[in-house]
C-alpha positions in Angstrom: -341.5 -56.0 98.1 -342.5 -57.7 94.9 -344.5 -55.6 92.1 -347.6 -57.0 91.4 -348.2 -58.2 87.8 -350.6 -60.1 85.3 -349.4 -63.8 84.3 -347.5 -64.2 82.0 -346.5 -60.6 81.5 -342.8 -60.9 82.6 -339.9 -59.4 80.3 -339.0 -62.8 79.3 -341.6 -63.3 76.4 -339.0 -63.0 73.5 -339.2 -64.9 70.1 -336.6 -65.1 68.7 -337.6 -64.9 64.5 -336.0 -67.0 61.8 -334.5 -64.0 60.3 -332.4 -63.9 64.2 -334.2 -60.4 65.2 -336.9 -60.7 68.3 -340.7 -60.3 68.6 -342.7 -59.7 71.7 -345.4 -62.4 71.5 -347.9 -59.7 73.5 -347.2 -57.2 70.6 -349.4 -59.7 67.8 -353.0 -59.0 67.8 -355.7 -61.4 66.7 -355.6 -59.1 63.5 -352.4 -59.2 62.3 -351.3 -61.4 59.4 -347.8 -60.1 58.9 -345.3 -58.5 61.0 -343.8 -55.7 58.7 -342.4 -53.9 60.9 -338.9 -56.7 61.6 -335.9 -54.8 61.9 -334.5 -57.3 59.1 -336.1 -54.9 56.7 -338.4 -58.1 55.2 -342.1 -59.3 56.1 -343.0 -62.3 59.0 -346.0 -64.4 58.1 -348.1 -64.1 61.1 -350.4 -66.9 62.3 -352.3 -68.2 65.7 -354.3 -70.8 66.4 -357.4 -68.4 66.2 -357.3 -67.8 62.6 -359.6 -70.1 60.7 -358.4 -71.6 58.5 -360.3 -70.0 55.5 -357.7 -67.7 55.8 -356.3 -69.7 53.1 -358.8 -71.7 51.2 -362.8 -71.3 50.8 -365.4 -72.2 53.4 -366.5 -75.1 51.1 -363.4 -76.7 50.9 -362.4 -76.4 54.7 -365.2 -77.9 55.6 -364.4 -81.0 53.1 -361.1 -81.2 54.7 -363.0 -81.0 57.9 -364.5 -84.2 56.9 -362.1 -86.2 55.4 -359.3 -85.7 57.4 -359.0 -87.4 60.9 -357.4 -86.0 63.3 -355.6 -87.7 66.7 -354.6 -84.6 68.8 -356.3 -82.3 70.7 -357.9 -80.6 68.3 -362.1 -81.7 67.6 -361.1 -80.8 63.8 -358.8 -80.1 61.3 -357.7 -76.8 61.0 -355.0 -74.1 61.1 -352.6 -75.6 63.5 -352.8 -78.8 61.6 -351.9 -76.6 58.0 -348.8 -75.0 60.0 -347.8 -78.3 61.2 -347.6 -79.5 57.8 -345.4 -76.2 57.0 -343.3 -76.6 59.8 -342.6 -80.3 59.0 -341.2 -79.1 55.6 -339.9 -76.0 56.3 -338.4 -76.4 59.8 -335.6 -73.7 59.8 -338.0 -71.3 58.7 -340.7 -71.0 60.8 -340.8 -70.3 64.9 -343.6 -71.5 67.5 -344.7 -69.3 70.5 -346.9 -71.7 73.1 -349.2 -68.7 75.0 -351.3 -72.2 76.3 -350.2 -70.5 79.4 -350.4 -67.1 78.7 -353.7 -65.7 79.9 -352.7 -61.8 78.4 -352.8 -63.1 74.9 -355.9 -64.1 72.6 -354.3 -66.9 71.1 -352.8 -70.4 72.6 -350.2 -71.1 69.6 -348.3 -68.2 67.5 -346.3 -69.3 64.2 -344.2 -66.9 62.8 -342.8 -67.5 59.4 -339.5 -66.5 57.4 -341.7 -65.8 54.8 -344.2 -63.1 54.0 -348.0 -63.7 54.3 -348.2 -64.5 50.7 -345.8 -66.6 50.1 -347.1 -68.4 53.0 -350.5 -68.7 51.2 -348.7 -70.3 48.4 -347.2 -73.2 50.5 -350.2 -73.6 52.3 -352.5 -74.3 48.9 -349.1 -76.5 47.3 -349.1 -78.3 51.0 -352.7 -79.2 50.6 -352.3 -80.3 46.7 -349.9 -82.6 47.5 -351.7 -84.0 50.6 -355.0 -84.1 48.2 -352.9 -86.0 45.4 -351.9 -88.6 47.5 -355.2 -89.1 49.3 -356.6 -89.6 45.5 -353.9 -91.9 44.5 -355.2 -94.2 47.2 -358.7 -94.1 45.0 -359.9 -97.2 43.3 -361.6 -95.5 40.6 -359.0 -95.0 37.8 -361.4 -92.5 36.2 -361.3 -90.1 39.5 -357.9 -90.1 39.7 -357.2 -89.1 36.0 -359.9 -86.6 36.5 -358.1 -85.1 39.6 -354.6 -85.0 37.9 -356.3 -83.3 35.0 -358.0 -80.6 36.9 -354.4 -80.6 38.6 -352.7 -79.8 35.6 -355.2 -76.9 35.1 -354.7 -75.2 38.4 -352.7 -72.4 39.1 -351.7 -72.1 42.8 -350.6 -68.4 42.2 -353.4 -67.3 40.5 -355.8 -69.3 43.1 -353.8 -67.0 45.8 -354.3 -63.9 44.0 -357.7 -64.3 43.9 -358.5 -65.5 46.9 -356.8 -62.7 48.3 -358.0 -60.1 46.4 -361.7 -61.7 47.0 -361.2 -61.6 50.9 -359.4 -58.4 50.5 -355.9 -59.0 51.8 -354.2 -55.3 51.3 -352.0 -54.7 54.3 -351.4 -56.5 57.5 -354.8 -57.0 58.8 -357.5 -59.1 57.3 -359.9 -56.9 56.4 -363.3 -59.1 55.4 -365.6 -57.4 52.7 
């Protein structure tokens, strides 16, 4: 006789990690951030679908992005699966997808797990969205606007900008913990 079960709880829920070890997709939370616990001895980025993404930059700029980016998917907005899309275009080899669409014993539809720690993953994010933001404002008519973006450009510091944000929002072990 067959063994009753939940969906999508069979054995065969394995992701396999860029670093070649294996995850259980059911063993991410909605909480965690990093997966430090990889038998490879080095830190996974952790990110689903449900983490806004002001994970990474300031309310006030998501929502600008929000507005000025268009987006022709599924998604009503732009968001976090649109800023790992952008890191998986460039960075293929190093980060894996997990589709839970399907999976109704998970909180999340999409899980992206990185070769890179959650830091470092910040930093891509933020270069990722300078480059996208340079080449919106090299479309710009207004000579004046664009010299003024390159200059304020010259003067940011994506590391610092990390550090801070971090530190501000308090980002001092796996879990996001909000002040």
């Amino acid at each position: 006789m067959a063994e009753p079960r939940v969906p999508g709880s069979g054995t065969e829920r394995h992701l396999e990690l860029p670093c070649g070890e294996t995850l259980d997709p059911h063993s991410v939370d909605l909480g965690m951030y990093e997966y430090s616990s990889c038998p490879c001895g080095e830190p996974h980025a952790v990110v689903t679908d449900a983490h806004p993404a002001s994970r990474f930059f300031p309310e006030s700029l998501v929502a600008i992005l929000e507005e000025t980016i268009d987006t022709d998917d599924d998604f009503d907005r732009f968001g976090t699966p649109h800023l790992m899309g952008v890191v998986l275009e460039e960075f293929p080899e190093k980060v894996v997808t997990y589709d839970a669409s399907d999976d109704g014993a998970v909180g999340y539809a999409m899980l992206w797990v990185t070769d890179f720690d959650s830091r470092r993953l910040h930093e891509i994010i933020v270069e990722l969205v300078v480059e996208l933001m340079e080449h919106a404002i090299s479309h710009a008519e207004d000579d004046s606007a664009i010299s003024e973006f390159e200059t304020q450009m010259l003067e940011f510091d994506i590391g610092e900008f990390v550090d801070q944000y971090r530190a501000q929002r308090n980002f001092e072990s796996e879990h996001d913990q909000p002040m």
